[in-house]
C-alpha positions as CSV (number, residue, x, y, z in Angstrom):
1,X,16.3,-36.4,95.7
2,X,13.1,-37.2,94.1
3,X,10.7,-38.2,97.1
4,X,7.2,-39.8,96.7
5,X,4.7,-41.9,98.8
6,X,4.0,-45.3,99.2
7,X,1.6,-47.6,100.2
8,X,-1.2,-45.0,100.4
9,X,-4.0,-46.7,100.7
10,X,-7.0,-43.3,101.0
11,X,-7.6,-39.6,99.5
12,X,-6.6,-38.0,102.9
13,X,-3.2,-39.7,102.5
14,X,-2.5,-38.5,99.1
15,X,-3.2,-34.9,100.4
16,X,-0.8,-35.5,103.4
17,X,2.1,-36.9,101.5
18,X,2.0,-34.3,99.2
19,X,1.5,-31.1,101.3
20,X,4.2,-32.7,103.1
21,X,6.5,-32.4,100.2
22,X,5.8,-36.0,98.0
23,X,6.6,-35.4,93.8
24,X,4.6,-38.7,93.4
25,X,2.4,-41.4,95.0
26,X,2.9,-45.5,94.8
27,X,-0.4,-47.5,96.2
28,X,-0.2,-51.1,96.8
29,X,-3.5,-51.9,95.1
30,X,-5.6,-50.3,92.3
31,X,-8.3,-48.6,94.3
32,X,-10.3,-46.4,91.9
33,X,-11.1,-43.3,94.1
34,X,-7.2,-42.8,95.4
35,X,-6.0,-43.4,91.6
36,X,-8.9,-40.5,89.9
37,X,-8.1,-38.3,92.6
38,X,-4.5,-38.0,92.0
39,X,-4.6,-38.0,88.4
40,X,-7.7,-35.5,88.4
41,X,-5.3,-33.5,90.6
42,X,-2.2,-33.8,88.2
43,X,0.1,-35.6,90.7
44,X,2.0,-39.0,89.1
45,X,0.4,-42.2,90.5
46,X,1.6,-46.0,89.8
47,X,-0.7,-47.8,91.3
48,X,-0.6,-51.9,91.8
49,X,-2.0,-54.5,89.9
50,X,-1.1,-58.0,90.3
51,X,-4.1,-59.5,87.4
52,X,-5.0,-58.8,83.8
53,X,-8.8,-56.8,85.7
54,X,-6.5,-54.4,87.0
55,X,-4.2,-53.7,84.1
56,X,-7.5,-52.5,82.2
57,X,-8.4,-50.2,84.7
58,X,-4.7,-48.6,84.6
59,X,-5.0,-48.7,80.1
60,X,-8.6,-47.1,80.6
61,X,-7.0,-44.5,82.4
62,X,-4.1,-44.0,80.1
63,X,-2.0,-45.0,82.7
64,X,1.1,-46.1,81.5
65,X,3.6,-47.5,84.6
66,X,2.3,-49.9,86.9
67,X,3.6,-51.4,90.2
68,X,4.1,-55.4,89.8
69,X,2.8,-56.1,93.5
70,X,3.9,-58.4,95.3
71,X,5.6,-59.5,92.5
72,X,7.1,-63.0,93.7
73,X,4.1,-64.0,96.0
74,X,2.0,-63.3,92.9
75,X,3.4,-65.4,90.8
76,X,6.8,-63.8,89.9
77,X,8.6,-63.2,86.6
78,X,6.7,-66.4,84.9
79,X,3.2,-64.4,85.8
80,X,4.6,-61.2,84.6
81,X,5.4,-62.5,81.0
82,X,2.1,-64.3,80.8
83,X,-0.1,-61.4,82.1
84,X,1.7,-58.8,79.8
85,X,1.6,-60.4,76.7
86,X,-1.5,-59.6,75.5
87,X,-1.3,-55.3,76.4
88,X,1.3,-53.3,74.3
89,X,1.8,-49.5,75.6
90,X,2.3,-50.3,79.9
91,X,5.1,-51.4,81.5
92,X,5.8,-52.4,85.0
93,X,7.6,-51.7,88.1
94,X,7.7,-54.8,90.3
95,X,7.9,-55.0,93.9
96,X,7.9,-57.4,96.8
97,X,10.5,-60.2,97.1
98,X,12.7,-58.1,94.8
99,X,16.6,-59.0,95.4
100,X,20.1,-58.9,94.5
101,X,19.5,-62.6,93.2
102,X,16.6,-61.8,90.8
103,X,17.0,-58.0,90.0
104,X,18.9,-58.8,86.2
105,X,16.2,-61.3,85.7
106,X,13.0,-58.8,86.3
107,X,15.2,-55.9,84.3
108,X,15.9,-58.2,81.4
109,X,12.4,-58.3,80.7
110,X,11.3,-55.4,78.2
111,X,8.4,-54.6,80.1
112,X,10.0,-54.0,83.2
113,X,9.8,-50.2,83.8
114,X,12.2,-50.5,87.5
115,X,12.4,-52.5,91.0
116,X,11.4,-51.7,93.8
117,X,13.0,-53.2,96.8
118,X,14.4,-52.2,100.1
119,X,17.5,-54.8,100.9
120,X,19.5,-51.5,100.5
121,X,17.6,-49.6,103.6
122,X,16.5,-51.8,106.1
123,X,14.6,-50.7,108.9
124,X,17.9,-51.0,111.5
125,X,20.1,-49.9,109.0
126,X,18.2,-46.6,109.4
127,X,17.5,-46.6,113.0
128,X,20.9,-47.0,113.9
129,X,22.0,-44.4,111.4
130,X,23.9,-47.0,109.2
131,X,24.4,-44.9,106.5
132,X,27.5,-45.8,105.0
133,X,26.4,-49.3,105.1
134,X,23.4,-48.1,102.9
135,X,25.4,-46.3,100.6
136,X,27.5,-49.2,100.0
137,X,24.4,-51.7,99.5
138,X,23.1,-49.2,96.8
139,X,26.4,-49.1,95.4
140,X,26.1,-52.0,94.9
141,X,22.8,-52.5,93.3
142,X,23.8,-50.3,91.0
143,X,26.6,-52.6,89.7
144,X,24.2,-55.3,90.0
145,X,21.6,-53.6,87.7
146,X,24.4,-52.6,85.0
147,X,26.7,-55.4,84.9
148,X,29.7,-53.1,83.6
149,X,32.9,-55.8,82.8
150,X,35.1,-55.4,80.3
151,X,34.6,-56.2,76.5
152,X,37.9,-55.9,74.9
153,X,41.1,-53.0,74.5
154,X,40.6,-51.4,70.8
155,X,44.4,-50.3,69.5
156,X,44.2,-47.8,66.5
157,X,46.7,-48.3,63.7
158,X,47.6,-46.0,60.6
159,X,46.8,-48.6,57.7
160,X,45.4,-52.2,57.3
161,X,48.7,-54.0,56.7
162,X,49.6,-52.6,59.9
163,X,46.4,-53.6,61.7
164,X,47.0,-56.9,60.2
165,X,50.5,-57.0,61.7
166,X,49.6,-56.3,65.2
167,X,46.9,-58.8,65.2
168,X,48.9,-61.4,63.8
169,X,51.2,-60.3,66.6
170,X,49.1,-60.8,69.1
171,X,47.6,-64.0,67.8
172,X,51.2,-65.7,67.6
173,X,51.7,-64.5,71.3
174,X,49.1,-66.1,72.9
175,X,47.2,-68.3,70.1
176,X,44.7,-66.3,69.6
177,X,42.3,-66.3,66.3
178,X,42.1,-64.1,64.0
179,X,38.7,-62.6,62.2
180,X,38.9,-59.6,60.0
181,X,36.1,-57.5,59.9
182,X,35.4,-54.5,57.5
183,X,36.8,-52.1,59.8
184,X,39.1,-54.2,62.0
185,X,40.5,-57.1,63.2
186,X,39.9,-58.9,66.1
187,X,42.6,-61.3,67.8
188,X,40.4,-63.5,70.1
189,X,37.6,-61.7,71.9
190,X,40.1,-59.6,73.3
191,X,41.9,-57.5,71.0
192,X,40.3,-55.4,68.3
193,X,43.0,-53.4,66.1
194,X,41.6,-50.7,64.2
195,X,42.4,-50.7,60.6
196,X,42.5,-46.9,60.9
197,X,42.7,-43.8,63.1
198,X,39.5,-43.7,64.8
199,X,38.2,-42.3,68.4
200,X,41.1,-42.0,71.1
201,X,44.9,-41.2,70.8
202,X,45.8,-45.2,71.1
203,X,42.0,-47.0,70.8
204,X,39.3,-47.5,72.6
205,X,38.1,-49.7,75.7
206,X,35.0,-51.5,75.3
207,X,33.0,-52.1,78.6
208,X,30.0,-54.6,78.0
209,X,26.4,-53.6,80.3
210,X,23.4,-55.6,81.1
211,X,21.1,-52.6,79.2
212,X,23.2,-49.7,77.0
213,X,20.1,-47.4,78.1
214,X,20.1,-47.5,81.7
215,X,24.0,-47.2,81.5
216,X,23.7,-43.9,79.3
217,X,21.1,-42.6,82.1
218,X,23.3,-43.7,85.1
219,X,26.1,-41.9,83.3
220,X,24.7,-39.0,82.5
221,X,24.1,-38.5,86.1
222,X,27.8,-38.5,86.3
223,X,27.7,-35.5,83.7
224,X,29.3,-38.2,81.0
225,X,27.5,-37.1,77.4
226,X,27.4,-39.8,75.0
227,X,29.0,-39.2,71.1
228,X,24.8,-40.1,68.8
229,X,26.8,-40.2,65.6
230,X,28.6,-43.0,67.0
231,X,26.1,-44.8,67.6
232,X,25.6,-48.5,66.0
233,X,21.8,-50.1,66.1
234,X,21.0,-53.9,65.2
235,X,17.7,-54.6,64.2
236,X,16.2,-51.3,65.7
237,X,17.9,-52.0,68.8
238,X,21.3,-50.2,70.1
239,X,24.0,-51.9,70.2
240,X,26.8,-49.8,70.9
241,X,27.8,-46.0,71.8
242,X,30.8,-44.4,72.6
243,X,31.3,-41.8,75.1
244,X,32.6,-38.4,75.0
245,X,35.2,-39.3,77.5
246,X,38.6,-40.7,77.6
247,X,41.0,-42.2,79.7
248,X,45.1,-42.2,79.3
249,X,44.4,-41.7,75.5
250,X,41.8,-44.5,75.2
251,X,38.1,-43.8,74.7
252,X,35.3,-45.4,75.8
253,X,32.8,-47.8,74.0
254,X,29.5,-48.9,75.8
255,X,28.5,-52.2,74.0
256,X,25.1,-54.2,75.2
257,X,25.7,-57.6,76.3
């Protein structure tokens, strides 16, 4: 675990949280004396900021991450977009009426660093010693955040004719249309036949994610490397990666929604 303290509010406070063990420190404001000390002192800081006054004082100090607080009483998402426009180089971590329901909508936007939010470990949940319930809350949040469903089933095939066949196979099936590509064929959304052998013993399953990064770090947490020469970029952005794993003979393709 990676433990820090929030809400400190003084000096004295930053030196108690981290003689007592705290990698970084979160204040709820921007107060100017707590924020110099810690970063004359070489211990990470995000301290909050809820107006354009207080975003300057974080650039001035080449303070990159901010916390978004309270981020819905504030003025939410639509106060987020408005007040970031104008300052490239920061980004933000908003907290404070942060939940399940609005999560993908604050991560969507690029400038959105994290959440912050405690539905996952509420006060009884901890008092009682509710853990299991508080693993399967941030289980959940996780799925929330990355949105994993399935894109399509990728089959390999030898040659294009054959590629051609099985799609046309497929399509006659279940009426599904057919679009060839320069590589493969697709039958509906569903089906993509590779016009030759490629990655995986029969194909490849695609699983779509709300954001292809945060899905590569959540993965590699799971000691799941990712294959860079596959990957495929659109407009400076990327699109798609595979991993280097597979499953009954299949591998796996990460493709951003």
């Amino acid at each position: 675990l990676l433990v820090g303290a929030g809400t400190v509010l003084t000096i004295e406070q930053v030196k108690e949280a981290v003689s007592a063990g705290a990698k970084f420190i979160v204040s709820p404001g921007f107060n100017p004396k707590v924020v110099d000390y810690c970063l004359e002192n070489n211990i990470p800081v995000t301290p909050g900021i809820n107006n354009p006054t207080q975003i300057e004082m974080a650039l001035e100090r080449g303070i990159e991450v901010v916390k978004y607080f309270p981020a819905e009483a504030s003025g939410g998402l639509s106060l987020l977009k408005s007040m970031s426009a104008p300052y490239a180089g920061i980004k933000f971590i908003p907290t404070g009426g942060i939940n399940p329901d609005n999560l993908c909508d604050y991560l969507s936007h690029p400038k959105v660093h994290a959440c912050g939010g405690s539905w996952m470990v509420k006060t009884e949940l901890i008092s009682s010693g509710n853990f299991s319930e508080i693993t399967r809350l941030t289980k959940e949040s996780i799925s929330t955040i990355l949105g994993f469903e399935l894109a399509h089933l990728g089959i390999n095939e030898e040659t294009k004719d054959k590629a051609l066949n099985s799609a046309n196979l497929l399509s006659g099936l279940f009426y599904l249309p057919v679009k060839e590509g320069t590589n493969s064929i697709f039958a509906g959304s569903g089906f993509e036949v590779i016009k030759s052998q490629y990655l995986g013993k029969h194909g490849h399953i695609a699983i779509a994610t709300n954001d292809i990064h945060r899905a590569i770090a959540y993965l590699k947490k799971k000691d799941i490397s990712i294959l860079p020469e596959t990957a495929k970029e659109k407009g400076g952005k990327l699109k798609a990666i595979y991993l280097d794993q597979e499953v009954s003979g299949f591998a796996i393709h990460l493709l951003q929604k």
